[in-house]
mmCIF file of the N, C-alpha and C atoms, coordinates in Angstrom:
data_MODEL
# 
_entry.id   MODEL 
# 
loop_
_atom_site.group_PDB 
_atom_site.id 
_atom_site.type_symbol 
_atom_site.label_atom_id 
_atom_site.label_alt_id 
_atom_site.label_comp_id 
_atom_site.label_asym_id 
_atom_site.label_entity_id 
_atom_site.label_seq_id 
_atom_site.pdbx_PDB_ins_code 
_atom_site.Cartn_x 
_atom_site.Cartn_y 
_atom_site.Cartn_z 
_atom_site.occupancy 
_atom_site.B_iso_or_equiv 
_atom_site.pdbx_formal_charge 
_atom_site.auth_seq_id 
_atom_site.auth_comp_id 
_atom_site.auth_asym_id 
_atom_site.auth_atom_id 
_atom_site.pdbx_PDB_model_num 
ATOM 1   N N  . UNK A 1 1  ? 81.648  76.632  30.442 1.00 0.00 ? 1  UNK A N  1 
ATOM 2   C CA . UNK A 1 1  ? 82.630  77.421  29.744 1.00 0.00 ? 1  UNK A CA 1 
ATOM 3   C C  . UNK A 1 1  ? 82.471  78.926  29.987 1.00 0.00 ? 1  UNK A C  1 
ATOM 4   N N  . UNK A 1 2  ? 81.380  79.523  30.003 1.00 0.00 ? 2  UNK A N  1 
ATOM 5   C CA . UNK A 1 2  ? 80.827  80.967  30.531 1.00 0.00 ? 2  UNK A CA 1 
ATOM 6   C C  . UNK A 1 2  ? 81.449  81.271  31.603 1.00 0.00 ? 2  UNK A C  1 
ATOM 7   N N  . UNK A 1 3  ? 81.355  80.338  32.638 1.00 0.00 ? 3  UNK A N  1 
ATOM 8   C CA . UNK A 1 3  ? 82.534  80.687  34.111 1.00 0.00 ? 3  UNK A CA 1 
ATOM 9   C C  . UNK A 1 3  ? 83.761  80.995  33.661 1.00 0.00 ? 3  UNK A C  1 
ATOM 10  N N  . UNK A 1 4  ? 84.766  80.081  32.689 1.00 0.00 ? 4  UNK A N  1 
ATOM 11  C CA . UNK A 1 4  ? 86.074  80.732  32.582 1.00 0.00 ? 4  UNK A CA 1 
ATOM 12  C C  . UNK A 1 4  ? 86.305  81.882  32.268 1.00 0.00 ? 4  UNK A C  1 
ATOM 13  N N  . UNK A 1 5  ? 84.988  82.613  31.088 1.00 0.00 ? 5  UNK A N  1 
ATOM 14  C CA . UNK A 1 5  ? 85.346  83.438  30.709 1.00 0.00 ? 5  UNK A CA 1 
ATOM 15  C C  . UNK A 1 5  ? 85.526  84.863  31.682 1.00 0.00 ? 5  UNK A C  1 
ATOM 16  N N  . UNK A 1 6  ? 84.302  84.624  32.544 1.00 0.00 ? 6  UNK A N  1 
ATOM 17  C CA . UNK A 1 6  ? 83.692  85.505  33.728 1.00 0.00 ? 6  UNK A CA 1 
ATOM 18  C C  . UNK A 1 6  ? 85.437  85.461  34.571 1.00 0.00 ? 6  UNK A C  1 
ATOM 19  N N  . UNK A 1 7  ? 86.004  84.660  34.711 1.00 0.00 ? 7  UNK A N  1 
ATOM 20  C CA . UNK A 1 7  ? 87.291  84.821  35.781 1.00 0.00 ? 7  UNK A CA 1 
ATOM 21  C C  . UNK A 1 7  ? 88.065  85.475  34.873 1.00 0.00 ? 7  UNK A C  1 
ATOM 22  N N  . UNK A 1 8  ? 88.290  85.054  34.350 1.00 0.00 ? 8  UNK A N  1 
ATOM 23  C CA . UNK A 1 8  ? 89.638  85.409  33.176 1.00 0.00 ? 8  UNK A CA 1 
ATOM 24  C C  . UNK A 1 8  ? 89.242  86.965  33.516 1.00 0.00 ? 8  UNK A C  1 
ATOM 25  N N  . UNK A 1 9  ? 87.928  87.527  32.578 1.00 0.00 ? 9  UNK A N  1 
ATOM 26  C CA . UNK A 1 9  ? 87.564  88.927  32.563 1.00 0.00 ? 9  UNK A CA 1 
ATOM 27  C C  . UNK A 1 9  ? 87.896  89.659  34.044 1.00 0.00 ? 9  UNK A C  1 
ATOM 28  N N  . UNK A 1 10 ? 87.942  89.019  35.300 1.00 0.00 ? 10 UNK A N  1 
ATOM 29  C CA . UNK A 1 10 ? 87.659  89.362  36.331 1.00 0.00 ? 10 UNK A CA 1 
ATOM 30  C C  . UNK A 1 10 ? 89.062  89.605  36.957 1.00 0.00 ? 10 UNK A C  1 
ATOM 31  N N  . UNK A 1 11 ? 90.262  88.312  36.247 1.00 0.00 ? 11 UNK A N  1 
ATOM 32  C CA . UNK A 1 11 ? 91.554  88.475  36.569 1.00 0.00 ? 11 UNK A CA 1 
ATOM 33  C C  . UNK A 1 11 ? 92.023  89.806  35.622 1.00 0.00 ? 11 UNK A C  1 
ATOM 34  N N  . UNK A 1 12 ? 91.959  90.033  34.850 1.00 0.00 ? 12 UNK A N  1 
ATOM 35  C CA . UNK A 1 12 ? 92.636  90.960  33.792 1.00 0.00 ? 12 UNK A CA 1 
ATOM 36  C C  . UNK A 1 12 ? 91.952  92.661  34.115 1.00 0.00 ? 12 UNK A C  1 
ATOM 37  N N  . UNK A 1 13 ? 90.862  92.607  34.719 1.00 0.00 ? 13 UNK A N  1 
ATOM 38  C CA . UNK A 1 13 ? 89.944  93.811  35.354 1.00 0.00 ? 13 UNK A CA 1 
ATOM 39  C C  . UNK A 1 13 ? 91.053  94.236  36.753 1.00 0.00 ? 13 UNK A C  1 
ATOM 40  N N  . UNK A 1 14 ? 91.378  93.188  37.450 1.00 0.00 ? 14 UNK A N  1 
ATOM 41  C CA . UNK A 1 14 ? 91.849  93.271  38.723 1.00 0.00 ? 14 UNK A CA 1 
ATOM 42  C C  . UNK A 1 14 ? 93.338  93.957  38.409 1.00 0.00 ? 14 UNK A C  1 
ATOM 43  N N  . UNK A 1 15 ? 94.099  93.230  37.321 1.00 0.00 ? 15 UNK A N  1 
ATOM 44  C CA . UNK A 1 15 ? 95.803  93.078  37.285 1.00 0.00 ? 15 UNK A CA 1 
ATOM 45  C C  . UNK A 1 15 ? 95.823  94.386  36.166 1.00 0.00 ? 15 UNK A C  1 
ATOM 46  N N  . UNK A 1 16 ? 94.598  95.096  35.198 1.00 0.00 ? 16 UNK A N  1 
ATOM 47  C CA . UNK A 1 16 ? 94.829  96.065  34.519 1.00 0.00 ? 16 UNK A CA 1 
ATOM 48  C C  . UNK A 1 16 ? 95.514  97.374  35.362 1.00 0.00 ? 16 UNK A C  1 
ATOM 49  N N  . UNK A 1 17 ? 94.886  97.887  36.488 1.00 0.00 ? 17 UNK A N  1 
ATOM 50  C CA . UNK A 1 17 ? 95.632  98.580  37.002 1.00 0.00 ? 17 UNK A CA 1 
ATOM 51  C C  . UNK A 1 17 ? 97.045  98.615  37.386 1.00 0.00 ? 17 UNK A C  1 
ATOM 52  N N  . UNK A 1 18 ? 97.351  97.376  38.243 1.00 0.00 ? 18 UNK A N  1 
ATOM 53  C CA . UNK A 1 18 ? 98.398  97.133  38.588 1.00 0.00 ? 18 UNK A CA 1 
ATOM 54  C C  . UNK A 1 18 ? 99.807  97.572  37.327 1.00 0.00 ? 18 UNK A C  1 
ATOM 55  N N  . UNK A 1 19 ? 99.215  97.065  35.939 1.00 0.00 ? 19 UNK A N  1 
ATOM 56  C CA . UNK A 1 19 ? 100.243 97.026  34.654 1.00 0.00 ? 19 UNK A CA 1 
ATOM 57  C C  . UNK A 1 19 ? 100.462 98.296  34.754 1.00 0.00 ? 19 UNK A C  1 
ATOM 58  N N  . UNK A 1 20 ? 99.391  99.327  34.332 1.00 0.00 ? 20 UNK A N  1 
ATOM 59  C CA . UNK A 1 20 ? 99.312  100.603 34.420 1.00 0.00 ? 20 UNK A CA 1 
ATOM 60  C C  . UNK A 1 20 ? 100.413 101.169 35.321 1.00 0.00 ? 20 UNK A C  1 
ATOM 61  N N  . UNK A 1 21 ? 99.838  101.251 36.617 1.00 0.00 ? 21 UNK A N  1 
ATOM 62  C CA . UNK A 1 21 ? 101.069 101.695 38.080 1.00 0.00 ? 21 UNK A CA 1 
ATOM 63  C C  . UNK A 1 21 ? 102.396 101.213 37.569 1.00 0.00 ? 21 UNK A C  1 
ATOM 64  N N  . UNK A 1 22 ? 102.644 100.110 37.043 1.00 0.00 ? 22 UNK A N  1 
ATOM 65  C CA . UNK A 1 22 ? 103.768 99.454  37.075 1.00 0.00 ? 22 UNK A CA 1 
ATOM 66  C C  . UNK A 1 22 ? 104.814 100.367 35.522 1.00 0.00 ? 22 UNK A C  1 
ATOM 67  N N  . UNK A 1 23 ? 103.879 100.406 34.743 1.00 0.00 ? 23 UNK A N  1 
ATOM 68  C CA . UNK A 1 23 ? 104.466 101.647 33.533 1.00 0.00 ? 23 UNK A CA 1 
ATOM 69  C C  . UNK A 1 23 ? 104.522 102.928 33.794 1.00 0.00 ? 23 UNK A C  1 
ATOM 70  N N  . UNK A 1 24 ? 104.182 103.472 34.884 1.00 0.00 ? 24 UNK A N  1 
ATOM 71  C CA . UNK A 1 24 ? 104.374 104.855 35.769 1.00 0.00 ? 24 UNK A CA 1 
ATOM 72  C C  . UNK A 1 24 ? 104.969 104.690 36.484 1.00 0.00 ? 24 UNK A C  1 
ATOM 73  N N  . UNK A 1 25 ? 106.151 103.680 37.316 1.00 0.00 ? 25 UNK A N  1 
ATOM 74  C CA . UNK A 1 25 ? 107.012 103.292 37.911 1.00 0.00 ? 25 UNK A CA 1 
ATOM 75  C C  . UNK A 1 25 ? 108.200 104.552 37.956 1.00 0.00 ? 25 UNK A C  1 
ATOM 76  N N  . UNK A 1 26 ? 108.422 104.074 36.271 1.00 0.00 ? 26 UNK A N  1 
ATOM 77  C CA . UNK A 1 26 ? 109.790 104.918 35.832 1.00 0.00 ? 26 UNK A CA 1 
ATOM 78  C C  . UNK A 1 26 ? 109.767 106.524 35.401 1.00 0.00 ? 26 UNK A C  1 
ATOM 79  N N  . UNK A 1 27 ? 108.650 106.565 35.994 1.00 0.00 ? 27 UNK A N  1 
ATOM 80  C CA . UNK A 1 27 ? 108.272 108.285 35.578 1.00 0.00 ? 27 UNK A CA 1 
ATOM 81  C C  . UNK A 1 27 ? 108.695 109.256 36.218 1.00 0.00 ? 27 UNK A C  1 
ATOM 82  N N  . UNK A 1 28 ? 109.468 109.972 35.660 1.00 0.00 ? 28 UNK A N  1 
ATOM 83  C CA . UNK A 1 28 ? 110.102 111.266 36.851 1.00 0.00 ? 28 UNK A CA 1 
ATOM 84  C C  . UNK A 1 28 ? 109.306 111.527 38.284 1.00 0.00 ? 28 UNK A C  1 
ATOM 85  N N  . UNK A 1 29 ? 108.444 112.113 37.590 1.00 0.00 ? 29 UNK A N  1 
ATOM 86  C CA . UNK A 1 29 ? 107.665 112.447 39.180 1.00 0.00 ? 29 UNK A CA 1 
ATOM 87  C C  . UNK A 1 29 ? 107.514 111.180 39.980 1.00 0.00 ? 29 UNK A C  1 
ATOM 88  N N  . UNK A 1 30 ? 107.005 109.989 39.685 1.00 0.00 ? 30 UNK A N  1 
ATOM 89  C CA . UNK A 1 30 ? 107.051 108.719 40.509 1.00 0.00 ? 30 UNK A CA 1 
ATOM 90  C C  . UNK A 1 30 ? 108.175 108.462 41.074 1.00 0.00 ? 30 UNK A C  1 
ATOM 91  N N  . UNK A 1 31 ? 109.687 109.117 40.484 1.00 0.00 ? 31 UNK A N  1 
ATOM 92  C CA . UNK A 1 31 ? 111.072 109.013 41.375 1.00 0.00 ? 31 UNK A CA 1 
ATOM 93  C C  . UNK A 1 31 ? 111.175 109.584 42.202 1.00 0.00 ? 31 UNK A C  1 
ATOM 94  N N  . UNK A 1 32 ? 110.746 110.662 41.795 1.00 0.00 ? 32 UNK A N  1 
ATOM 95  C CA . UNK A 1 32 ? 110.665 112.039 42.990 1.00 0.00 ? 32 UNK A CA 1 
ATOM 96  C C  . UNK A 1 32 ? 109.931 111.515 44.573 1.00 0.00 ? 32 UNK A C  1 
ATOM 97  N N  . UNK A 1 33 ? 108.974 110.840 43.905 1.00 0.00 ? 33 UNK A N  1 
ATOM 98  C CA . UNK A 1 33 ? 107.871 110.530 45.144 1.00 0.00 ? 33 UNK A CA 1 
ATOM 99  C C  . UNK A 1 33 ? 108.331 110.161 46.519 1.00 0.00 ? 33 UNK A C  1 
ATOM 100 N N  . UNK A 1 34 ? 109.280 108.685 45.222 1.00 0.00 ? 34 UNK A N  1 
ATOM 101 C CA . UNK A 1 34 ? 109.731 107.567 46.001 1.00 0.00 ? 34 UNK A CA 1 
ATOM 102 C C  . UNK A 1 34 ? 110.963 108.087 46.942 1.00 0.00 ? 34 UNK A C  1 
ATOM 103 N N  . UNK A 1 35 ? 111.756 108.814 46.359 1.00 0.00 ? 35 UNK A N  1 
ATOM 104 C CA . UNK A 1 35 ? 113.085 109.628 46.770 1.00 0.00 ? 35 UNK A CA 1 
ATOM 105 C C  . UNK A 1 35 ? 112.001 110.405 48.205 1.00 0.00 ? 35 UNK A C  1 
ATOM 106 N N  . UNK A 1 36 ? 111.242 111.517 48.214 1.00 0.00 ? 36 UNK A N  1 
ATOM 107 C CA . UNK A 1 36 ? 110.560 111.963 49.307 1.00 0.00 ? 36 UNK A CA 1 
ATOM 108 C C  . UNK A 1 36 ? 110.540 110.892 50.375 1.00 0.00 ? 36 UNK A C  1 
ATOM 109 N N  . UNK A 1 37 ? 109.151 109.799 49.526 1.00 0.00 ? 37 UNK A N  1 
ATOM 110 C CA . UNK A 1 37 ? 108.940 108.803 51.129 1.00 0.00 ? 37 UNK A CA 1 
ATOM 111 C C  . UNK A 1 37 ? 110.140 108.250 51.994 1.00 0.00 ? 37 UNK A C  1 
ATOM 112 N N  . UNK A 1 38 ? 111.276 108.037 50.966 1.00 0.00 ? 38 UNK A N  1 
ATOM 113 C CA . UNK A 1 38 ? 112.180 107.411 51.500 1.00 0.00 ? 38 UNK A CA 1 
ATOM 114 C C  . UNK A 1 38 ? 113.247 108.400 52.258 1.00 0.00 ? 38 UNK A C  1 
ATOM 115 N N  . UNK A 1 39 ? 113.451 109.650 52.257 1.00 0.00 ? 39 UNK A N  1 
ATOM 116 C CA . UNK A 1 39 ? 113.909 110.635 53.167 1.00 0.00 ? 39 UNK A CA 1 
ATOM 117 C C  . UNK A 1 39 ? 113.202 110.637 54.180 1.00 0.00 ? 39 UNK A C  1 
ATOM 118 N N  . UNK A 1 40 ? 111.420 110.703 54.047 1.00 0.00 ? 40 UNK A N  1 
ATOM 119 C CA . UNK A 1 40 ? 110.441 111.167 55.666 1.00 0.00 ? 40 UNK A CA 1 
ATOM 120 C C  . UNK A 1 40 ? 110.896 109.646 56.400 1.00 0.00 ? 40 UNK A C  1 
ATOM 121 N N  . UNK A 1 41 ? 111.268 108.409 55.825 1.00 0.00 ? 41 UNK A N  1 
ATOM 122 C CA . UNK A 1 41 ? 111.571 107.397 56.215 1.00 0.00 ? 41 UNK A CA 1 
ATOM 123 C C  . UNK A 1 41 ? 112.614 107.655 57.137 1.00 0.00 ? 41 UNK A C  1 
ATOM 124 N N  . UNK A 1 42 ? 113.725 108.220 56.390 1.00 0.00 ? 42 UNK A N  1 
ATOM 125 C CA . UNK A 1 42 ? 114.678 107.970 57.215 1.00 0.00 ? 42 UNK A CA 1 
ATOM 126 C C  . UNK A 1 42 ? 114.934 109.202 58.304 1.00 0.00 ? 42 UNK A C  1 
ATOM 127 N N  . UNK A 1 43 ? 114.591 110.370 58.025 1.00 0.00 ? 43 UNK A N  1 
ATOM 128 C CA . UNK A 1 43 ? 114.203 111.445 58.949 1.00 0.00 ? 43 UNK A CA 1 
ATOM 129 C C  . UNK A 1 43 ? 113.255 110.725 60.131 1.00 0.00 ? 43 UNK A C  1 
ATOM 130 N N  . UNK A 1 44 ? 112.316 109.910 59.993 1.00 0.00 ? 44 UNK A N  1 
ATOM 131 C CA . UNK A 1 44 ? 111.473 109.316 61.381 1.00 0.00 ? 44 UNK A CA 1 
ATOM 132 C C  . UNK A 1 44 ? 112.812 108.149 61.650 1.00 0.00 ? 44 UNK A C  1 
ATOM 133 N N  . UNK A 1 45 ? 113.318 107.511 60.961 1.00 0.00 ? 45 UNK A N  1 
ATOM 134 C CA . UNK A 1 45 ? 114.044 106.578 61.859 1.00 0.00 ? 45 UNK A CA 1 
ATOM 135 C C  . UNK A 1 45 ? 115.322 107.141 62.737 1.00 0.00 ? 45 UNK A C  1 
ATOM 136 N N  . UNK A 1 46 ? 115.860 108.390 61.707 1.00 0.00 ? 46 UNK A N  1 
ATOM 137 C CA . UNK A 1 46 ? 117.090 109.041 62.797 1.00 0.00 ? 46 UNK A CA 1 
ATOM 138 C C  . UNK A 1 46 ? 116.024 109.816 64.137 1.00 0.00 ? 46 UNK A C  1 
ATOM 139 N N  . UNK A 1 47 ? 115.265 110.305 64.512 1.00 0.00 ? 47 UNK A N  1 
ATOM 140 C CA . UNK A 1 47 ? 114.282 110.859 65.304 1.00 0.00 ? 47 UNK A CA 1 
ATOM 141 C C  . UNK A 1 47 ? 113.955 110.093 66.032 1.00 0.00 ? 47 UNK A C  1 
ATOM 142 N N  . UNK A 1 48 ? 113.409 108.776 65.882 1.00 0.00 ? 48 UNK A N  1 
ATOM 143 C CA . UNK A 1 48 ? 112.965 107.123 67.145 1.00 0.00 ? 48 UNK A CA 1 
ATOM 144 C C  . UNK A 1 48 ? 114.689 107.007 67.447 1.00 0.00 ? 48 UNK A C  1 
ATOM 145 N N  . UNK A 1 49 ? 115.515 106.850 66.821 1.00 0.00 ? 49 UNK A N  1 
ATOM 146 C CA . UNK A 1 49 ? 116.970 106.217 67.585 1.00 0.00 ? 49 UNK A CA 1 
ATOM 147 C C  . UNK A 1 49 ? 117.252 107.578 67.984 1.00 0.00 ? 49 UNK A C  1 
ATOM 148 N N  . UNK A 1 50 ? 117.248 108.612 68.035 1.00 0.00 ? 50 UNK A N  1 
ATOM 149 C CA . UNK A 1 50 ? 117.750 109.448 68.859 1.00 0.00 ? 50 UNK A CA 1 
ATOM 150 C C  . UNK A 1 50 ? 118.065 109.240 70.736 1.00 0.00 ? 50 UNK A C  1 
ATOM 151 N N  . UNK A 1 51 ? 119.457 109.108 71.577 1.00 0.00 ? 51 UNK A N  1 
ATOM 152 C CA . UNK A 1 51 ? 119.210 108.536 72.796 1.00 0.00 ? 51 UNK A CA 1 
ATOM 153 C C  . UNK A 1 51 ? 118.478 108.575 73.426 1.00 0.00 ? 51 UNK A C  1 
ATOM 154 N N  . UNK A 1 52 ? 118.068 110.489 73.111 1.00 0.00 ? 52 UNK A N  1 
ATOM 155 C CA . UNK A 1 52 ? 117.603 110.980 74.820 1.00 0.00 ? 52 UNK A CA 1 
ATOM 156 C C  . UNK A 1 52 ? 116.492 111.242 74.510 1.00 0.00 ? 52 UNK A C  1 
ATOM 157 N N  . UNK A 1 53 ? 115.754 110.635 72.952 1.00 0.00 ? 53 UNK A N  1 
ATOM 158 C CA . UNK A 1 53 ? 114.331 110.321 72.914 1.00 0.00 ? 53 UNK A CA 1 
ATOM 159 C C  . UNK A 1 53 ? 113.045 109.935 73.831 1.00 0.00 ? 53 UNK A C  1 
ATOM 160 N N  . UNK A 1 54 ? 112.087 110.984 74.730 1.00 0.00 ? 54 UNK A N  1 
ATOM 161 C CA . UNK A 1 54 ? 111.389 109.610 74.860 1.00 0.00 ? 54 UNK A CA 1 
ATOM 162 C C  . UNK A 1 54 ? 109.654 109.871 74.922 1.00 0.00 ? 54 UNK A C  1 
ATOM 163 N N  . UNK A 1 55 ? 109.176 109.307 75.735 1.00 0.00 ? 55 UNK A N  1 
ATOM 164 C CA . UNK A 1 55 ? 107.839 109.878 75.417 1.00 0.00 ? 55 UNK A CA 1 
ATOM 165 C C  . UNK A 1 55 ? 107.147 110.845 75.845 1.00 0.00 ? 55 UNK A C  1 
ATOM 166 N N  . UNK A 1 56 ? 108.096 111.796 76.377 1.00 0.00 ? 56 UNK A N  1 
ATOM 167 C CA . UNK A 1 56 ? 107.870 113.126 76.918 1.00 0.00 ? 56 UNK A CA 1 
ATOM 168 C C  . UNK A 1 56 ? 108.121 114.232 75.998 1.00 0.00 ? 56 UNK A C  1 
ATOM 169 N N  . UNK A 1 57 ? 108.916 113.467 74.570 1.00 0.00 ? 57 UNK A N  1 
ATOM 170 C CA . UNK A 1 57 ? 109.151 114.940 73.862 1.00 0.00 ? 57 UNK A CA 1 
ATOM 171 C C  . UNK A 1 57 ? 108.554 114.349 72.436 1.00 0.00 ? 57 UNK A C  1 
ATOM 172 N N  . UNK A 1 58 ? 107.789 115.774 72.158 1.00 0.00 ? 58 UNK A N  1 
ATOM 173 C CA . UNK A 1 58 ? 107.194 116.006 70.963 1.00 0.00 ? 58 UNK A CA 1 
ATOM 174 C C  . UNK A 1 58 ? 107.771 116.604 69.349 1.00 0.00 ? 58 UNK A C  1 
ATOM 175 N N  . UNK A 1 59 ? 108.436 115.617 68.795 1.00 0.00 ? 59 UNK A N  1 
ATOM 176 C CA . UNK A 1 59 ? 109.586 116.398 67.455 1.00 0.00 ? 59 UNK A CA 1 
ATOM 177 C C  . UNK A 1 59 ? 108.586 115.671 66.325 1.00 0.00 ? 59 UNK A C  1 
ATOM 178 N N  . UNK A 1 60 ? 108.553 117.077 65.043 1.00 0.00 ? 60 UNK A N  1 
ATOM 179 C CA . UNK A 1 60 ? 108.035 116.319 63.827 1.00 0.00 ? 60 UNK A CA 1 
ATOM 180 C C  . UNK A 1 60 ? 109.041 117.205 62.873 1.00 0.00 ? 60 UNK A C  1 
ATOM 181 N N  . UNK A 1 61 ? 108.623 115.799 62.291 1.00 0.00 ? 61 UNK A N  1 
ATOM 182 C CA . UNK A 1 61 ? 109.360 116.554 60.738 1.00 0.00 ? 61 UNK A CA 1 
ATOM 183 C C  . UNK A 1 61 ? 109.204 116.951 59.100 1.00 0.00 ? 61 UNK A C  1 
ATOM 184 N N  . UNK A 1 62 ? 109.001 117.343 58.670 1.00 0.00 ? 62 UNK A N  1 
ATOM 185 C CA . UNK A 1 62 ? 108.548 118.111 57.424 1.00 0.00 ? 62 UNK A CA 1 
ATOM 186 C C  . UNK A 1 62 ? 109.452 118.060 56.440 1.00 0.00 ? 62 UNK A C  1 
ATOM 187 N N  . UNK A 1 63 ? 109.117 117.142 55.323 1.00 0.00 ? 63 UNK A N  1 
ATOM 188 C CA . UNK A 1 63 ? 110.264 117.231 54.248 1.00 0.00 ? 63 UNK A CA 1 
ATOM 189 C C  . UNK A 1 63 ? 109.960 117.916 52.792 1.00 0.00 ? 63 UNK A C  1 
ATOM 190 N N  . UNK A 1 64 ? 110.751 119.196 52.685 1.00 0.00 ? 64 UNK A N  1 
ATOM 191 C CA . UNK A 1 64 ? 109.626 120.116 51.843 1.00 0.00 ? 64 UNK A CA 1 
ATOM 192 C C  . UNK A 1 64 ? 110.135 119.337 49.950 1.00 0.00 ? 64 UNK A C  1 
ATOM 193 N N  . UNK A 1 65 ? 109.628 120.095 48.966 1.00 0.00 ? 65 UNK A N  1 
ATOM 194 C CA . UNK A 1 65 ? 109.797 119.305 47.746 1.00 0.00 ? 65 UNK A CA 1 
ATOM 195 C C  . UNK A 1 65 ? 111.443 119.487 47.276 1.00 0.00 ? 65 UNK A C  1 
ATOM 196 N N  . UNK A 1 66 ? 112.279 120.831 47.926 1.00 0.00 ? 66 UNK A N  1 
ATOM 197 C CA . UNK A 1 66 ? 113.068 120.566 47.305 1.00 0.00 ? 66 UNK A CA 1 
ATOM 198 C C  . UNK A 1 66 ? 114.312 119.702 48.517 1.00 0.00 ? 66 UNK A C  1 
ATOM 199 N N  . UNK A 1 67 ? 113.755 119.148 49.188 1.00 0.00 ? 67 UNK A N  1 
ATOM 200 C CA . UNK A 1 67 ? 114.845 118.151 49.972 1.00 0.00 ? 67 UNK A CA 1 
ATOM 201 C C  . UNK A 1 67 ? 114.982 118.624 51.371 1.00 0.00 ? 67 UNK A C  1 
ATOM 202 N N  . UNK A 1 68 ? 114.198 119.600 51.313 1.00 0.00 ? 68 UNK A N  1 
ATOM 203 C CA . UNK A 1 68 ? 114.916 120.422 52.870 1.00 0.00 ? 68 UNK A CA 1 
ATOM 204 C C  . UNK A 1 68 ? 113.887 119.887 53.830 1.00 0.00 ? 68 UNK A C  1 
ATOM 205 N N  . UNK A 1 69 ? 115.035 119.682 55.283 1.00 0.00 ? 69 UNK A N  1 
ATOM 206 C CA . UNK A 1 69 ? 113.827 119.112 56.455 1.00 0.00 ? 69 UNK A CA 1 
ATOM 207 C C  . UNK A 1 69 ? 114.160 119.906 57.516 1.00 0.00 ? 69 UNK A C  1 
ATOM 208 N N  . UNK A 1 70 ? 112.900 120.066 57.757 1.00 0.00 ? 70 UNK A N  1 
ATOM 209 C CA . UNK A 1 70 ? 112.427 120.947 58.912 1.00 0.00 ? 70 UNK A CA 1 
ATOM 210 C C  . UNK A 1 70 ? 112.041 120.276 60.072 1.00 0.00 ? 70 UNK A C  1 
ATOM 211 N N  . UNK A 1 71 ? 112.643 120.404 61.371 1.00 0.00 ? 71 UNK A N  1 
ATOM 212 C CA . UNK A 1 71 ? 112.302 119.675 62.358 1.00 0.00 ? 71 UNK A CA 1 
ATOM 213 C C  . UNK A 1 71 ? 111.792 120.996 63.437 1.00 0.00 ? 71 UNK A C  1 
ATOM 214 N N  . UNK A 1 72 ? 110.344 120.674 64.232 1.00 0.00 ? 72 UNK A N  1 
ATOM 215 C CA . UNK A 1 72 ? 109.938 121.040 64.912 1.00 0.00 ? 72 UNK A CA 1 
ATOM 216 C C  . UNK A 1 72 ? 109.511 120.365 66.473 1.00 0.00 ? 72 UNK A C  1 
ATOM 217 N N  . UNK A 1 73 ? 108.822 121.042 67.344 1.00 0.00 ? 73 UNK A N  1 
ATOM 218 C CA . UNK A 1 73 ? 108.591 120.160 68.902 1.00 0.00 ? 73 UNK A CA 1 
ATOM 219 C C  . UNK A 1 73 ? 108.841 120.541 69.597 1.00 0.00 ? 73 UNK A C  1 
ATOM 220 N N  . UNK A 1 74 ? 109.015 119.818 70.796 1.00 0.00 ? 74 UNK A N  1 
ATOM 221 C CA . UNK A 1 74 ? 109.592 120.360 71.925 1.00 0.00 ? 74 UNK A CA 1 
ATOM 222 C C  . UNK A 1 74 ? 110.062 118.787 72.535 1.00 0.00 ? 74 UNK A C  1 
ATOM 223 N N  . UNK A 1 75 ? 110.982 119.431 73.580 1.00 0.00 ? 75 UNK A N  1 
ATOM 224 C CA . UNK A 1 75 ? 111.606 118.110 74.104 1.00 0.00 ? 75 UNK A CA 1 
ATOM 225 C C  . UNK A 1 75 ? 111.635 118.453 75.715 1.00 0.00 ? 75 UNK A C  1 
ATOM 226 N N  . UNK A 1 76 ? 111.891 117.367 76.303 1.00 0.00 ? 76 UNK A N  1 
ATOM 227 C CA . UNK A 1 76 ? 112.476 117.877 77.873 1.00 0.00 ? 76 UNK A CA 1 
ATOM 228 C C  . UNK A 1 76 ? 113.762 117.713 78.599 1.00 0.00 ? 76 UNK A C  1 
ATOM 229 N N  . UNK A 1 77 ? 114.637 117.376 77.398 1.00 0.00 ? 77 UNK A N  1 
ATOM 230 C CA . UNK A 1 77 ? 115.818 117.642 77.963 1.00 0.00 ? 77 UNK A CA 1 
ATOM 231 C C  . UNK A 1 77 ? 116.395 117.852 76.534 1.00 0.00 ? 77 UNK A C  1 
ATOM 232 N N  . UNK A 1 78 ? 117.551 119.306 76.626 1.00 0.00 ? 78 UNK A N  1 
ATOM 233 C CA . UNK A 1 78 ? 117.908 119.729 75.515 1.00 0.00 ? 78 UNK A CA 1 
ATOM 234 C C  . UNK A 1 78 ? 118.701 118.887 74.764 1.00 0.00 ? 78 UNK A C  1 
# 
């Protein structure tokens, strides 16, 4: 019976954080976050489909807090 207790303690140790993260979900700044990653997301995916992309040119991009993106690099054909 000592073993169940040892897992149980061991499941609820593991999944306490998770609850936690999961009640900071809806937290302003946690929107904000998510809103960021998901712009640098899509700023790298318009940048890989670009045509005349290739592995000769060097572009990055910078997405500052209030939304603005900054693209830098160099390329070899304009």
């Amino acid at each position: 019976m000592p073993k169940k207790w040892l897992i149980l303690a061991a499941v609820l140790m593991m999944t306490a954080p998770l609850l936690l993260s999961a009640a900071q979900l809806n937290s302003p700044a946690s929107r904000d976050l998510r809103r960021m990653e998901s712009l640098k997301e899509e700023v790298r995916h318009q940048l890989v489909m670009l045509s005349y992309y290739s592995v000769f040119d060097w572009i990055t991009g910078q997405v500052k807090p209030d939304g603005t993106v900054v693209l830098t690099g160099e390329v070899a054909r304009p």
